[in-house]
C-alpha positions as a Python dict, from the first residue, in 0.01 Angstrom:
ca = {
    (1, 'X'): (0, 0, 0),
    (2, 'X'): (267, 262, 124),
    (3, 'X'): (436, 146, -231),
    (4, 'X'): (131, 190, -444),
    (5, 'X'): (73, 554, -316),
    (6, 'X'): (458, 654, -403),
    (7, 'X'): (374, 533, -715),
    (8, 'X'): (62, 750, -754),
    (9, 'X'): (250, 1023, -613),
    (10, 'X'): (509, 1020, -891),
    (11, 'X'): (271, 998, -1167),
    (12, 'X'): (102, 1312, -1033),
    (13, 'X'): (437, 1495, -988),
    (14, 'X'): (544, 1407, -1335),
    (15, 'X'): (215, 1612, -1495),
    (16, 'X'): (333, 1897, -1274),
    (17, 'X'): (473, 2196, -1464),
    (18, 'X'): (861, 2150, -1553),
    (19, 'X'): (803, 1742, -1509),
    (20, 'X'): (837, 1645, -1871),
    (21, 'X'): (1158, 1558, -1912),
    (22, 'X'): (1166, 1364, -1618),
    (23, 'X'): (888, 1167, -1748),
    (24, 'X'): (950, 1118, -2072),
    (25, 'X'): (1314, 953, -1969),
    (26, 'X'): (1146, 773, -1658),
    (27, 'X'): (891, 657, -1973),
    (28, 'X'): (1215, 582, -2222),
    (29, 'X'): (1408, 365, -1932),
    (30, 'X'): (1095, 125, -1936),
    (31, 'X'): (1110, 77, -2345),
    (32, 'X'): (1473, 15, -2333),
    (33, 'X'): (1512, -238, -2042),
    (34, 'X'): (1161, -406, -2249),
    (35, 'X'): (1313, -389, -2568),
    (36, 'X'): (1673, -537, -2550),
    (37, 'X'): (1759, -830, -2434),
    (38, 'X'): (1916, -844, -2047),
    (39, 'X'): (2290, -889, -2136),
    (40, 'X'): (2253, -536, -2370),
    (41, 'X'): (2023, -390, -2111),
    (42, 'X'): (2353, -424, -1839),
    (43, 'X'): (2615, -306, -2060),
    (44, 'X'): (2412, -4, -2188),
    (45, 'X'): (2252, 342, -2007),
    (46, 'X'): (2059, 570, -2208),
    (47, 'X'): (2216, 891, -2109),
    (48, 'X'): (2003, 1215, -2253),
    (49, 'X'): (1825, 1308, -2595),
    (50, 'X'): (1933, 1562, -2827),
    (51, 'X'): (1751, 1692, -3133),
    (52, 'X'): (1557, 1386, -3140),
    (53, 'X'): (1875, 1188, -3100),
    (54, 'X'): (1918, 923, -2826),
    (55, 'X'): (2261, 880, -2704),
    (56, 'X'): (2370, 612, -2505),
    (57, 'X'): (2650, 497, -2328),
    (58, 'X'): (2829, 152, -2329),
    (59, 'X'): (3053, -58, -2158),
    (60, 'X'): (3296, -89, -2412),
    (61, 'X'): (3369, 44, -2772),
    (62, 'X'): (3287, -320, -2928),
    (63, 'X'): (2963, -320, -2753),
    (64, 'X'): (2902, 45, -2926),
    (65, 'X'): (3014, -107, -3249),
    (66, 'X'): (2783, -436, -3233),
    (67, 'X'): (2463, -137, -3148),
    (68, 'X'): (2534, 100, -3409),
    (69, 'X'): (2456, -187, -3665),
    (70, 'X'): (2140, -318, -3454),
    (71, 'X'): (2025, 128, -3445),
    (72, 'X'): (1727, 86, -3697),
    (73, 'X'): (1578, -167, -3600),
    (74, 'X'): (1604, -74, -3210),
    (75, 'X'): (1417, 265, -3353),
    (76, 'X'): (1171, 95, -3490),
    (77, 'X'): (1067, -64, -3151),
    (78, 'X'): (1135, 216, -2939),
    (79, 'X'): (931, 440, -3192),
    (80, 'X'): (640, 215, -3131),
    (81, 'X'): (606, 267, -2732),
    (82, 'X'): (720, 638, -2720),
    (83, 'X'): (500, 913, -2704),
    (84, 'X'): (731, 1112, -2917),
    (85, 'X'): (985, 1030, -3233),
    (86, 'X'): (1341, 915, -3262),
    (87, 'X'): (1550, 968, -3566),
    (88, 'X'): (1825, 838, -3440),
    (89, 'X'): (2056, 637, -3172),
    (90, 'X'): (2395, 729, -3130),
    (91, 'X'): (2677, 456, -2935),
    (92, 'X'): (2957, 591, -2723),
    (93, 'X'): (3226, 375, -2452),
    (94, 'X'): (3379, 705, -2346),
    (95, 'X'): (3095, 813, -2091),
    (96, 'X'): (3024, 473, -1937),
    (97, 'X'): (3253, 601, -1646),
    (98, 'X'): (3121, 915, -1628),
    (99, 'X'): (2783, 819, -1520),
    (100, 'X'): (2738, 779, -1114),
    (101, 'X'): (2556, 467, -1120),
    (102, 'X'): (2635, 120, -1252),
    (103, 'X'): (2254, 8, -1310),
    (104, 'X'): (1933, 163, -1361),
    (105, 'X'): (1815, 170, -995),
    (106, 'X'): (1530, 425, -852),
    (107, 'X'): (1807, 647, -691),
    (108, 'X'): (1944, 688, -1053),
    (109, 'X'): (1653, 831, -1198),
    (110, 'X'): (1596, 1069, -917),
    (111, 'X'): (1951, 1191, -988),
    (112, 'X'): (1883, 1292, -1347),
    (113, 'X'): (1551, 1445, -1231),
    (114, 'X'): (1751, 1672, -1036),
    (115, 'X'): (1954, 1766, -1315),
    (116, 'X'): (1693, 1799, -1516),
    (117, 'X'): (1493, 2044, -1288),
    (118, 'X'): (1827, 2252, -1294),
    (119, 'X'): (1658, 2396, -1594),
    (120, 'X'): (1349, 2547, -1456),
    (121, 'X'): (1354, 2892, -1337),
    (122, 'X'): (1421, 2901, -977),
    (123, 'X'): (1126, 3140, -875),
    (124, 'X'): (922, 2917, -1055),
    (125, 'X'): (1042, 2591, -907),
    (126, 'X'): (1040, 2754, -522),
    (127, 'X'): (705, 2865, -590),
    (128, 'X'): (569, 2485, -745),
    (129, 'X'): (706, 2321, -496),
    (130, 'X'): (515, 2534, -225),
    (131, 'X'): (191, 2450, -418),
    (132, 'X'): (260, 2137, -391),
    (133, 'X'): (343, 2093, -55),
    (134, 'X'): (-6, 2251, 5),
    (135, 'X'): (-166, 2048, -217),
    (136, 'X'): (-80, 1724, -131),
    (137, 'X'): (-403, 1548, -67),
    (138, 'X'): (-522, 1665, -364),
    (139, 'X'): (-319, 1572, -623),
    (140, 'X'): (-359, 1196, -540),
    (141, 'X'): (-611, 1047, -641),
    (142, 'X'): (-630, 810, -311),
    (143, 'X'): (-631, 853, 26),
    (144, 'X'): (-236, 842, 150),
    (145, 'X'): (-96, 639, 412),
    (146, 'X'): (57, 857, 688),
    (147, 'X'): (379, 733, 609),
    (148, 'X'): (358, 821, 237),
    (149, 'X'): (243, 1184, 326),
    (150, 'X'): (556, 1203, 562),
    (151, 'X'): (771, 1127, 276),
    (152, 'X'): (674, 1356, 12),
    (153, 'X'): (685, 1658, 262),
    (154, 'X'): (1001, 1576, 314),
    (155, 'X'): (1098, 1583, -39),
    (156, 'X'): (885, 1895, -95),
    (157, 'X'): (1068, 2083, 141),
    (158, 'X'): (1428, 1929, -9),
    (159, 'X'): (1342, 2092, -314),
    (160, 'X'): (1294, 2383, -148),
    (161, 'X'): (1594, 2387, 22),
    (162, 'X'): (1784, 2269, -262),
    (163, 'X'): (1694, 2493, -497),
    (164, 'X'): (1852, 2799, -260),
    (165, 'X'): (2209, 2682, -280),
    (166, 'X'): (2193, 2652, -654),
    (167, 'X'): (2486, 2802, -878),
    (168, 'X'): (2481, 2966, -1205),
    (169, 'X'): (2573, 2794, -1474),
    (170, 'X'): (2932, 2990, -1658),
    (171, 'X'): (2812, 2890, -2013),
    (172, 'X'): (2420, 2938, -2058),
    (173, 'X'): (2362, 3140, -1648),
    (174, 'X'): (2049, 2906, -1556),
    (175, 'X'): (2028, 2744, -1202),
    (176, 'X'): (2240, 2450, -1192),
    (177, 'X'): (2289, 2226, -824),
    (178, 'X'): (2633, 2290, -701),
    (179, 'X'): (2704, 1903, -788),
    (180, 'X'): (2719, 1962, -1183),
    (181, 'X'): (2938, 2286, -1145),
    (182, 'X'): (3132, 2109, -910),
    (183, 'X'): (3171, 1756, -1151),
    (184, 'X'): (3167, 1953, -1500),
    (185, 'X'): (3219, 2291, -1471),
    (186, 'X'): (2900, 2317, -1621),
    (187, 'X'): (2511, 2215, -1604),
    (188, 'X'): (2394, 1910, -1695),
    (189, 'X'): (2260, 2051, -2017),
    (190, 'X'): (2552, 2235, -2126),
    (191, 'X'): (2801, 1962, -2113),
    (192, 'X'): (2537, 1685, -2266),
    (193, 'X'): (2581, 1942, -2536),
    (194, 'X'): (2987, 1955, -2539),
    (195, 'X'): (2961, 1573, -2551),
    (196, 'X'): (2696, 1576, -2856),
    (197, 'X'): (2984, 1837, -3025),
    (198, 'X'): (3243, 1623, -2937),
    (199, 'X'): (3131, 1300, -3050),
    (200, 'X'): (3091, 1164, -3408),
    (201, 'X'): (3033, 838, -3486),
    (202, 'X'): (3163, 605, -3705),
    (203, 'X'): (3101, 574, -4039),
    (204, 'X'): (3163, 280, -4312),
    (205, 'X'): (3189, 348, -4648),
    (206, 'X'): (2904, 236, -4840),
    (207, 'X'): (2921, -38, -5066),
    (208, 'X'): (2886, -15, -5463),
}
């Protein structure tokens, strides 16, 4: 029960102003881990999107070789359960070890959340987050266990807090959470952005 209304919680969060992105990665998690197979699903972490392009990190430049041949026909499957369109899936080794986590555990996506509400304006975000926090029974669509209502106060209020001690960002100035400046000079946005610049992949000449 305490589970289920975490559950609900989350899925009324995510239509919350600001809340797409976090959604719509939460969302493309799911399709990858059900559309490869479990031995691809451990050596690969589907890092951001960019202009419709999904990039992805792997274990190991082979394994990023082996994908890049396998890219149209993941599309194809990954088209089919989105709610929006990918041209295109792009394979790179050189951030597996960049990423904090090693799987795709529930503390992992709450990281990225973070960095993805780094983009919101902070008045806006101080000022959502108090709605919320007043707003609590409403928003769910059961009754909440005590213990459920405990916890989402708590993480109401650190938001709240968090968003105080954020930093500006040198490149674009938005709100960025001291850990990105701290990790990449940079927010979250900015350097998935340096990376996109930075990498090309490889092509094979075609054949005649």
């Amino acid at each position: 029960m305490y589970f289920n209304s975490l559950e609900q919680i989350l899925n009324q969060l995510e239509k919350q102003p600001g809340w797409e992105k976090f959604r719509d990665y939460r969302q493309l998690l799911k399709c990858w881990q059900n559309t490869v197979n479990p031995t691809i699903s451990q050596h690969t972490r589907p890092l951001y999107i960019e202009r419709q392009v999904l990039w992805v990190a792997t274990s190991s430049a082979a394994r990023a070789q082996e994908l890049f041949f396998q890219r149209y026909s993941l599309l194809k499957k990954l088209n089919n359960q989105l709610p929006f369109i990918l041209k295109d899936i792009r394979f790179s080794s050189s951030h597996w070890h960049q990423t904090s986590s090693s799987d795709l555990s529930d503390p992992h996506l709450f990281k990225v959340s973070t960095q993805q509400k780094s983009k919101i304006n902070l008045s806006n975000s101080q000022l959502e987050a108090k709605k919320l926090e007043n707003n609590v029974p409403q928003f769910a669509q059961v009754p909440l266990s005590t213990k459920a209502k405990i916890s989402v106060d708590l993480w109401l209020k650190k938001i709240q807090q968090n968003s105080t001690t954020f930093l500006s960002c040198p490149n674009c100035k938005s709100p960025t959470p001291p850990q990105e400046i701290e990790r990449w000079n940079l927010c979250y946005h900015c350097i998935a952005q340096k990376w996109s610049q930075e990498y090309r992949p490889v092509t094979f000449p075609t054949s005649k």
